[in-house]
C-alpha positions as CSV (number, residue, x, y, z in Angstrom):
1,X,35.9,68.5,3.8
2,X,33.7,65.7,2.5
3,X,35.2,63.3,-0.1
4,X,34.4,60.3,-2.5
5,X,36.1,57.5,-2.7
6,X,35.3,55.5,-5.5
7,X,35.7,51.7,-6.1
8,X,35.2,50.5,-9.7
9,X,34.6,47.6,-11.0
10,X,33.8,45.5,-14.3
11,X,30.7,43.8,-13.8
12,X,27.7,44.1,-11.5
13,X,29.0,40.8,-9.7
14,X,32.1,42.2,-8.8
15,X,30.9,45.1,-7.3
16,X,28.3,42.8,-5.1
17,X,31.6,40.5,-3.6
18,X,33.2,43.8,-3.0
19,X,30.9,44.9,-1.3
20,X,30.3,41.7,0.7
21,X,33.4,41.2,1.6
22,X,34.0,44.9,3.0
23,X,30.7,44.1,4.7
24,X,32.1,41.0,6.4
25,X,34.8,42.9,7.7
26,X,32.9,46.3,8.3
27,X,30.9,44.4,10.6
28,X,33.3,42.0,12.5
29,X,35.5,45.0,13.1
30,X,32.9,47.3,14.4
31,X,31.2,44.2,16.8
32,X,34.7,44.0,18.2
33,X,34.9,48.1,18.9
34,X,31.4,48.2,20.3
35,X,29.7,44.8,20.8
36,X,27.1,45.6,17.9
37,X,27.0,47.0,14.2
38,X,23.1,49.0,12.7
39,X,23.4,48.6,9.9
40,X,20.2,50.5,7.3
41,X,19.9,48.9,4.2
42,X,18.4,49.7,1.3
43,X,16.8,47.7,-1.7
44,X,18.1,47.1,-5.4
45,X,19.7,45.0,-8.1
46,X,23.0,45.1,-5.8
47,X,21.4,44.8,-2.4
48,X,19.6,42.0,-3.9
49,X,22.3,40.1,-5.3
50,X,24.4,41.0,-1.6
51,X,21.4,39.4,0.1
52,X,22.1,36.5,-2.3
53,X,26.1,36.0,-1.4
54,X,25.7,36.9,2.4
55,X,23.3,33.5,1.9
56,X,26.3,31.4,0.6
57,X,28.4,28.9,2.8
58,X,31.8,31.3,1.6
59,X,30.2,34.7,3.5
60,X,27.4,33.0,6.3
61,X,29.9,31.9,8.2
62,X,32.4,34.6,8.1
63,X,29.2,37.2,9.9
64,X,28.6,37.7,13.8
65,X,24.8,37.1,12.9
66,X,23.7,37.9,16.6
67,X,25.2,40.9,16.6
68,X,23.9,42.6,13.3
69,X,21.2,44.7,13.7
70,X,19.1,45.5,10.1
71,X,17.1,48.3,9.7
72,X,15.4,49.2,6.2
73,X,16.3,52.8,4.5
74,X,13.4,53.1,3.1
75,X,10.5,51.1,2.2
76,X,7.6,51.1,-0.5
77,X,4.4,51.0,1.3
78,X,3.1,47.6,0.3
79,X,2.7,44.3,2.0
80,X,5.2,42.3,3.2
81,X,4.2,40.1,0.8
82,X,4.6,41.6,-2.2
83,X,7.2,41.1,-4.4
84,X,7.7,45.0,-4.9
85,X,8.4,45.0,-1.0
86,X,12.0,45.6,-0.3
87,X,11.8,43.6,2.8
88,X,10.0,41.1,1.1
89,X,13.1,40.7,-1.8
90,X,15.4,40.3,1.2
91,X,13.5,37.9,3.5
92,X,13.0,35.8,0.3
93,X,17.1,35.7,-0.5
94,X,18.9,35.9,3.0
95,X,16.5,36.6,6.5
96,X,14.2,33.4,5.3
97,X,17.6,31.3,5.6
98,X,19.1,33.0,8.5
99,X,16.1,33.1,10.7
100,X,16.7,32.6,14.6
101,X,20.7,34.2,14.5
102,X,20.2,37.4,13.0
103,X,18.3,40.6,14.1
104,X,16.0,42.5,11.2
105,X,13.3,45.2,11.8
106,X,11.6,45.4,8.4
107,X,8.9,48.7,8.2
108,X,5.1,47.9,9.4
109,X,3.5,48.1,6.2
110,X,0.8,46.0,6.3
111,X,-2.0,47.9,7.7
112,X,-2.8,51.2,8.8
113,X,-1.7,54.2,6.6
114,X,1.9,55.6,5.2
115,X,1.9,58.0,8.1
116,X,1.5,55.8,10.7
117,X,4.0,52.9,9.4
118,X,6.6,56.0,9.3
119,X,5.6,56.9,13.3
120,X,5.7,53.4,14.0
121,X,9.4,52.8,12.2
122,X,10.6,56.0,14.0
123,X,10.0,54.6,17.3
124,X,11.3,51.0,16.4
125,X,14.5,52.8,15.0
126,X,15.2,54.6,17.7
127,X,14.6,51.3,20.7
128,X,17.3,49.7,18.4
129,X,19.7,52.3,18.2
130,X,19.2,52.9,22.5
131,X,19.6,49.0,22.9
132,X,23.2,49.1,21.1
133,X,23.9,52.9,22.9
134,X,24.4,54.6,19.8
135,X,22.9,57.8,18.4
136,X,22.7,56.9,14.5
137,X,23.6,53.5,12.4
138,X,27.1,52.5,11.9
139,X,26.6,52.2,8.1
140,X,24.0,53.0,5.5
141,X,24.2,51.0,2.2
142,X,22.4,53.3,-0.4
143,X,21.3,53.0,-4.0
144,X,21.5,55.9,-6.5
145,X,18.2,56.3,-9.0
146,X,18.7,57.0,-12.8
147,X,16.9,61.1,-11.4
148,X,19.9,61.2,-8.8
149,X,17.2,60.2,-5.9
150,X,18.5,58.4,-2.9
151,X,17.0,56.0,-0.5
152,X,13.0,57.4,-1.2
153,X,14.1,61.1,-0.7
154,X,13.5,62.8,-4.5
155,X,14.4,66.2,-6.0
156,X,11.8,69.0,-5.1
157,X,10.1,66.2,-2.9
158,X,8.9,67.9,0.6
159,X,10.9,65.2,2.2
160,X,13.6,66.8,1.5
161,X,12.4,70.0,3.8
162,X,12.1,67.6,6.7
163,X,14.4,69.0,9.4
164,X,14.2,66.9,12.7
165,X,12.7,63.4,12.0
166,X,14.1,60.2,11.7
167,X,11.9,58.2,9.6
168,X,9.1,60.1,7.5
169,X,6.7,59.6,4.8
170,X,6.9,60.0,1.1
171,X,3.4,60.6,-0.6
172,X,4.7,62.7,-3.7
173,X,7.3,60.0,-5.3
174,X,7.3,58.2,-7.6
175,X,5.0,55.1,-8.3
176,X,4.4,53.8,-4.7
177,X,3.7,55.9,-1.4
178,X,7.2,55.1,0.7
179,X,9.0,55.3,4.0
180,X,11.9,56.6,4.3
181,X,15.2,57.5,6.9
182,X,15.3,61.3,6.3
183,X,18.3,63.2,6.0
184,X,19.1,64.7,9.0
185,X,18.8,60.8,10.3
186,X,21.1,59.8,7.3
187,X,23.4,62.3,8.2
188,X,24.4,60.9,11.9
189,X,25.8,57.7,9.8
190,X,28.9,56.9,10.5
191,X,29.8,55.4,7.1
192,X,28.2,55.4,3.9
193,X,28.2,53.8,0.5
194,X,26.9,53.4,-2.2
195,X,26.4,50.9,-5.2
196,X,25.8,51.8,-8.5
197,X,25.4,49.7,-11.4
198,X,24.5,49.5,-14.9
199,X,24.6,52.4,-18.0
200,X,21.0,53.7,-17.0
201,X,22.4,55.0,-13.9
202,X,25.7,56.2,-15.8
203,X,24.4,59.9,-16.6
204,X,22.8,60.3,-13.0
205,X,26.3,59.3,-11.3
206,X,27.9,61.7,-13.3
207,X,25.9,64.3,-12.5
208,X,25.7,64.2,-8.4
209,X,29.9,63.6,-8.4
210,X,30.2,66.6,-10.1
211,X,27.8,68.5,-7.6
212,X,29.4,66.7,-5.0
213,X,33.2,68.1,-5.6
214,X,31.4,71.5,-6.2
215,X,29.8,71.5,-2.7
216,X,32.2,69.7,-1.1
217,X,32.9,72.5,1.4
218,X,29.1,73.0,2.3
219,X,27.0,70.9,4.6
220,X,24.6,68.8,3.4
221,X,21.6,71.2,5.1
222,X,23.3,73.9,2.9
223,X,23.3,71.4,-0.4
224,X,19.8,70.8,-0.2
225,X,17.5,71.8,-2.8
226,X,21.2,72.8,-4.8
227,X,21.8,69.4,-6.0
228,X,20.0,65.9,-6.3
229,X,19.3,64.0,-3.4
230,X,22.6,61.6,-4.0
231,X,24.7,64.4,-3.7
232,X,23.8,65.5,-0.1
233,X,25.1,64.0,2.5
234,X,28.6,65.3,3.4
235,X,30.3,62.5,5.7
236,X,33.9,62.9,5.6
237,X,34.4,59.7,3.3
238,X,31.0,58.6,1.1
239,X,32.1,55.3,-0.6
240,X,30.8,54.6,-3.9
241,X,30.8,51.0,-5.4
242,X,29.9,51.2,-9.3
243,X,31.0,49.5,-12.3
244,X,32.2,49.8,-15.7
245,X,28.7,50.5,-17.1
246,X,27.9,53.3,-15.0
247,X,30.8,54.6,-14.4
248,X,30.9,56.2,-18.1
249,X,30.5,59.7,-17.4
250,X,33.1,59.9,-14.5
């Protein structure tokens, strides 16, 4: 039986420490269990401001840098060097800094076409994940749209109807064409959680907790395409990090 556990906070900066310091220990405890944490991450106001902190003399030096491993949740199919590039927004607050210690496998998207970079990323996910002996990631950090869309899988998007691949491509989203884990991929994590923040994503939170509690019995290939994409995955514990602003409607 799936369940939510919810962590609430006051203000957007809270919700960033707390979820770098759960990180910090996250990390250190699961290095010690199995020599390595995967960690996919995705991009965002929080992940942005996590990058930020993780960059800071108080959290650096608390991380196992060389035995991290950072792989991307989904990614909008622009260069590296754009500032709409997730990867890019990361490099430029944390990976920039961290350089030579830390291992980071940002999606290939600057040549070539959506469909290969998602071919490519599938194959580069999956030497990572045989180099640490492990069948999915240890923890996905995920970000919940103002639609209820997670990582770059959206409602009524034919992602959603994907059924065997890891990483896949998104050409009917919105704005961008995108790469994105899928969710049978997402559902081999062993933890999730996610961050929501701000009163634009208040209604949207609402909305998948309800749908979550009312499928909480069913499997996240049964909830698809019965709720919004934030509502699917069925882990036993899904960890949600939101503050006072968007947790309104709770």
């Amino acid at each position: 039986m799936a369940q939510d556990l919810i962590r609430a906070f006051e203000t957007a900066q809270e919700v960033a420490e707390a979820v770098a310091k759960d990180f910090i220990a996250f990390t250190n405890t699961c290095i010690a269990e199995s020599g390595s944490a995967v960690v996919a991450i995705s991009g965002g106001t929080t992940p942005n401001t996590l990058f930020e902190l993780l960059n800071t003399d108080a959290y650096r030096t608390q991380l196992d840098w060389e035995n991290i491993f950072f792989l991307w949740v989904d990614e909008r199919f622009v260069p590296q060097t754009d500032p709409d590039n997730n990867f890019y927004r990361a490099k430029e607050r944390l990976f920039a800094s961290i350089g030579g210690s830390s291992h980071f496998y940002p999606v290939p998207t600057n040549s070539g076409t959506v469909e290969e970079a998602a071919d490519a990323y599938e194959k580069e996910v999956a030497t990572v994940l045989s180099a640490c002996e492990k069948d999915g990631v240890d923890l996905t950090l995920l970000g919940l749209g103002d639609d209820g869309h997670t990582a770059s899988l959206f409602a009524r998007s034919q992602a959603l109807e994907e059924k065997k691949r890891t990483v896949i491509p998104v050409t009917d989203g919105k704005v961008w064409n995108r790469v994105s884990m899928s969710f049978p991929f997402l559902a081999k994590a062993r933890n999730v959680w996610f961050t929501v923040v701000g009163e634009s994503k208040a209604a949207a939170l609402g909305r998948v907790l309800r749908q979550r509690k009312e499928y909480m019995d069913e499997s996240w290939e049964e909830r698809i395409g019965h709720v919004l994409p934030g509502a699917v995955l069925s882990q036993d514990t899904v960890t949600w990090y939101v503050d006072k602003a968007a947790k309104n409607y709770i």
